[in-house]
N, CA, C and O of each residue as an XYZ file, in Angstrom:
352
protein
N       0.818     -1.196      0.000
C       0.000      0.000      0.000
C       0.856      1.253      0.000
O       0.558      2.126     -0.814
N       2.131      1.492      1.010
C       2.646      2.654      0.856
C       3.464      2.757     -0.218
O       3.887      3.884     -0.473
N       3.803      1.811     -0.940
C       4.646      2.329     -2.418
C       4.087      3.306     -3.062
O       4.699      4.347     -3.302
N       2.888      3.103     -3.414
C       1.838      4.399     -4.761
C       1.254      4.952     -3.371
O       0.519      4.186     -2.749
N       1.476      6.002     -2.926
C      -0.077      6.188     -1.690
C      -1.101      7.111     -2.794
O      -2.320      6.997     -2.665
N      -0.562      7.972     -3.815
C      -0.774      8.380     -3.960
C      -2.213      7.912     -5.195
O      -3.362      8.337     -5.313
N      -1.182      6.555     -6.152
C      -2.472      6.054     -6.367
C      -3.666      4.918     -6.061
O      -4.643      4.559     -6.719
N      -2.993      4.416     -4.418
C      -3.774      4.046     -3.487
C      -5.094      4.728     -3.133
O      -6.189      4.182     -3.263
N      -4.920      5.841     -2.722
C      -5.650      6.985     -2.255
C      -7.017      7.034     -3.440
O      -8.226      6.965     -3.222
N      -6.220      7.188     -4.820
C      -7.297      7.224     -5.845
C      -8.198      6.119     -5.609
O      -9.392      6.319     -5.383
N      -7.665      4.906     -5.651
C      -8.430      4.092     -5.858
C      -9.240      3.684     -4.795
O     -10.163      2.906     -5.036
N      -9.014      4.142     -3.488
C      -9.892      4.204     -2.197
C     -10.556      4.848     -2.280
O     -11.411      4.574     -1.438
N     -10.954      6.088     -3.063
C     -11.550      7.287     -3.601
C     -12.836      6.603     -4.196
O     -13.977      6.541     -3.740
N     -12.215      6.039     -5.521
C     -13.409      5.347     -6.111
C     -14.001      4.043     -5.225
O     -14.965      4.362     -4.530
N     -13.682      2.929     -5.146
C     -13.834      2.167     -3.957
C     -14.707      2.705     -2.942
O     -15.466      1.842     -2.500
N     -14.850      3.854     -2.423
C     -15.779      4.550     -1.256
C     -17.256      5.021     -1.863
O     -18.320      5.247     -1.287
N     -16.892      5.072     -3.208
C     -18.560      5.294     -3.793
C     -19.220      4.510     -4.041
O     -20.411      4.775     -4.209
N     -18.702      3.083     -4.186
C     -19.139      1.703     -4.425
C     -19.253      0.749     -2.712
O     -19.031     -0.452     -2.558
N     -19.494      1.342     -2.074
C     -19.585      0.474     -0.467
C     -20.646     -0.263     -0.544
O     -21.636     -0.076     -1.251
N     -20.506     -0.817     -0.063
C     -21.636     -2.744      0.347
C     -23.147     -1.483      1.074
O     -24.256     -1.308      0.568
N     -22.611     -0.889      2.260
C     -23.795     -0.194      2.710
C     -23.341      1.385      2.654
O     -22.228      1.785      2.312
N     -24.341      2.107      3.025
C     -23.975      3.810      3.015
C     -23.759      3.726      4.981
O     -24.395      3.343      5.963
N     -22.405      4.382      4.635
C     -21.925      4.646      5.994
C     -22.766      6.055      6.698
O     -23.202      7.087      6.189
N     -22.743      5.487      8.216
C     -23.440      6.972      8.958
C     -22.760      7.938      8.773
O     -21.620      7.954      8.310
N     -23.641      9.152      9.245
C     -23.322     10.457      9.083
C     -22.063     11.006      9.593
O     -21.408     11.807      8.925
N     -21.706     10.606     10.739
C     -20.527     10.738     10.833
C     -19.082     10.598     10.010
O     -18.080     11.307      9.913
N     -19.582      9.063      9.363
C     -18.316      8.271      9.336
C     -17.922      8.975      7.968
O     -16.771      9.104      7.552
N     -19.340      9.503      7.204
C     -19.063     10.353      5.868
C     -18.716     11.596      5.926
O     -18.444     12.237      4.911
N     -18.679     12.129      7.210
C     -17.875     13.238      7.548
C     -16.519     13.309      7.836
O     -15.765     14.227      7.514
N     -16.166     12.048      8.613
C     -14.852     11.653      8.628
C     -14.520     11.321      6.942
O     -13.487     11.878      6.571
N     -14.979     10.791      6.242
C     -14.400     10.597      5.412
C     -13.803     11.708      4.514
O     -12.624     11.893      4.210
N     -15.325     12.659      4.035
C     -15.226     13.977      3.357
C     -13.469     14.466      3.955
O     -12.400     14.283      3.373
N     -13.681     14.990      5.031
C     -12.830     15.666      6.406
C     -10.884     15.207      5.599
O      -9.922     15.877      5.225
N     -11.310     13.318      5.721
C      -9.625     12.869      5.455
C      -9.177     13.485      3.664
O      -8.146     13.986      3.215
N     -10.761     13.073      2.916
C     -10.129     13.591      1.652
C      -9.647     15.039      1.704
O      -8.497     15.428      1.502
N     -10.851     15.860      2.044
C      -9.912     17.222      1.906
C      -8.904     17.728      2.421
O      -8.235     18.621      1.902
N      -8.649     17.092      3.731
C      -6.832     17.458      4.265
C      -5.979     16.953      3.579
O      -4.899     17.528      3.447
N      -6.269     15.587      2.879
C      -5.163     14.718      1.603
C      -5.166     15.608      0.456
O      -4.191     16.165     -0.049
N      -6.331     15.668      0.121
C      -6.275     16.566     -1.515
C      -5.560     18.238     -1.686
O      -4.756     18.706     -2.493
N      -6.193     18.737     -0.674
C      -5.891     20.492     -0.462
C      -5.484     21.031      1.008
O      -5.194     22.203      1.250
N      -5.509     20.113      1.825
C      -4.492     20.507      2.923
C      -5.034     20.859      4.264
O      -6.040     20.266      4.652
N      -4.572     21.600      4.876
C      -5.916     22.268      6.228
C      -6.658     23.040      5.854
O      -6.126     23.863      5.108
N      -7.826     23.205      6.039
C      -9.126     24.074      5.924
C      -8.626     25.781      5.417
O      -7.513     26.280      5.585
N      -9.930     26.475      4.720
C      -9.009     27.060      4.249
C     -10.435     27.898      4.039
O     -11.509     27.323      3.866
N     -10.258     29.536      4.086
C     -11.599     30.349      4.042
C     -12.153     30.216      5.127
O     -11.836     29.812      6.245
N     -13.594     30.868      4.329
C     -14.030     31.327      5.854
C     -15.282     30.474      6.337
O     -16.165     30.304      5.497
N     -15.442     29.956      7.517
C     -16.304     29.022      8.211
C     -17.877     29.650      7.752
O     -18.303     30.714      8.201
N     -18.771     28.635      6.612
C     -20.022     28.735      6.374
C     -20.934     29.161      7.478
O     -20.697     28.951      8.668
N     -21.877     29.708      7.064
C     -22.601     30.357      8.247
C     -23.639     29.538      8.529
O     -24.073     28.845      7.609
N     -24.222     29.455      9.798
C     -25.294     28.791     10.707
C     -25.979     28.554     10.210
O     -26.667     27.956     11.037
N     -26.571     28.513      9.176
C     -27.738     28.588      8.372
C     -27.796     27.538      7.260
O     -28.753     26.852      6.902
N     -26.059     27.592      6.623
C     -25.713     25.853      5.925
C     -24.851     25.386      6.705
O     -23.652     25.579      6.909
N     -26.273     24.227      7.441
C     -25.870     23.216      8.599
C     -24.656     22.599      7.794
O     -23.483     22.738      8.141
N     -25.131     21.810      6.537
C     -24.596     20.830      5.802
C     -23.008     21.328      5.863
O     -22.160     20.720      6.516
N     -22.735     22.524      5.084
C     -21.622     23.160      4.909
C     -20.592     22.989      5.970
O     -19.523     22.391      6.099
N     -21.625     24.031      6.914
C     -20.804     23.970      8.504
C     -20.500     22.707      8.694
O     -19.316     22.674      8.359
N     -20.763     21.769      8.976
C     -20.692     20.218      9.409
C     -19.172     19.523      8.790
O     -18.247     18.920      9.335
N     -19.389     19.852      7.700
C     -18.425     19.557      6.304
C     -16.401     20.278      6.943
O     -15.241     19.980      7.226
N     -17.516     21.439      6.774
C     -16.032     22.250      7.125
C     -15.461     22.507      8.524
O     -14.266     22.776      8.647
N     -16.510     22.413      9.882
C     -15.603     21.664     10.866
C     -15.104     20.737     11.252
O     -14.202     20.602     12.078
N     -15.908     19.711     10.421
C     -14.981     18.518     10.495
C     -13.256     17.905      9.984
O     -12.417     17.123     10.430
N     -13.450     19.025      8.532
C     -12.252     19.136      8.307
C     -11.113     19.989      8.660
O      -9.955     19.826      8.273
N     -11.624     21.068      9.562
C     -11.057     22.002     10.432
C     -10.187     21.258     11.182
O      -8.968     21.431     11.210
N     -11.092     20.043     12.074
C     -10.376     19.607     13.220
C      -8.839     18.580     12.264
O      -8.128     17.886     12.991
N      -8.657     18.602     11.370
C      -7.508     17.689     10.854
C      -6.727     18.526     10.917
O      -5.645     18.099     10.513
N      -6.655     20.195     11.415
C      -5.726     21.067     10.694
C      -4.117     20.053     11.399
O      -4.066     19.279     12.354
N      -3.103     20.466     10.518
C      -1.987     19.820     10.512
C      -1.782     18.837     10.366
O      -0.717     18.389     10.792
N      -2.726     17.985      9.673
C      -2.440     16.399      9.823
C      -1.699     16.495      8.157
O      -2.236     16.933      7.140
N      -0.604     16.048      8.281
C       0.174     15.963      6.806
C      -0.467     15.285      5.997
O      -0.696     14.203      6.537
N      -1.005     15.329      4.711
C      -1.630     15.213      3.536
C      -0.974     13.433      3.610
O      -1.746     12.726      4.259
N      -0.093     12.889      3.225
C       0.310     11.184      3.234
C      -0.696     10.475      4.597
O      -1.215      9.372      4.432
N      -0.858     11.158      5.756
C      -1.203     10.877      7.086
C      -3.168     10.341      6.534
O      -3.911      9.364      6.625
N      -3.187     11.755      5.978
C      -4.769     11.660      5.566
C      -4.973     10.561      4.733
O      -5.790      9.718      5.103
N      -4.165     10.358      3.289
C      -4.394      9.160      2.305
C      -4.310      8.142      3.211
O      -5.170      7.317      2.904
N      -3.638      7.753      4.273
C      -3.620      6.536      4.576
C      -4.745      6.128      5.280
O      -5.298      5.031      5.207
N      -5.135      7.364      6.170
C      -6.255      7.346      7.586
C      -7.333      6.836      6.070
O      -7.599      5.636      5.995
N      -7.784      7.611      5.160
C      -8.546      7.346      4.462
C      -8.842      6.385      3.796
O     -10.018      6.027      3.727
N      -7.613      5.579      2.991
C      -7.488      4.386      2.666
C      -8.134      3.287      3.888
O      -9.194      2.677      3.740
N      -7.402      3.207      4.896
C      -7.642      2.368      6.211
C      -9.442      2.173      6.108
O     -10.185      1.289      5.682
N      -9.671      3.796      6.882
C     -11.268      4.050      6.934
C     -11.936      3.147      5.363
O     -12.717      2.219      5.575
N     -11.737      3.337      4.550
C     -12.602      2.637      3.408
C     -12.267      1.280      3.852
O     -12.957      0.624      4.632
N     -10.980      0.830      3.219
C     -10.805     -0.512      3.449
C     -11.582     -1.221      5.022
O     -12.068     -2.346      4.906
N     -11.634     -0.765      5.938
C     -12.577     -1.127      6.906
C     -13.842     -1.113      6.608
O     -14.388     -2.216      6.636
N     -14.691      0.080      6.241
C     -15.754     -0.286      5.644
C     -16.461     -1.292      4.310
O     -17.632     -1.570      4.053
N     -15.475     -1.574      3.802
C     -15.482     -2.141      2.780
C     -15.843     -3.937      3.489
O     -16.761     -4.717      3.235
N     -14.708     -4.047      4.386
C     -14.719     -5.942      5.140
C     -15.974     -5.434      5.920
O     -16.774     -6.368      5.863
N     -16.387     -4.671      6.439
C     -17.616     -5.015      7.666
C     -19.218     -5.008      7.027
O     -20.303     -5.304      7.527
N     -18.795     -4.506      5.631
C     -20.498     -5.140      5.268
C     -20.509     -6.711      5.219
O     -21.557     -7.314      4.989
């Protein structure tokens, strides 16, 4: 897995749209959260307002990764799928 992470990552990418079941709300927040610290880094702009729950939800979740190094995220992310993937 860590030789390509990079096209590991892809293919955990696609792999996560094809899951056995739709993961809870959370766990698709964690997920959203790992891609965007892997893809574009720590959070970035300005925190959506109260009003788009969805948004807000989205973007503090990926808030809380700030500093997690982009390789750190592909893997957390990879892991997270590949787990969901064996428990259906």
């Amino acid at each position: 897995m860590d030789m390509h992470p990079q096209t590991d990552f892809e293919s955990a990418v696609a792999r996560a749209k094809n899951l056995p079941r739709r993961p809870d709300n959370a766990t698709l927040l964690r997920l959203y959260a790992l891609y965007k610290q892997a893809s574009e880094g720590d959070a970035a702009g300005a925190r959506p307002g109260i009003a788009d729950f969805v948004a807000r939800a989205k973007w503090d979740a990926w808030a809380t990764l700030a500093g997690m190094p982009s390789a750190q995220a592909m893997r957390d992310y990879i892991a997270l799928v590949d787990a969901l993937q064996h428990a259906a």
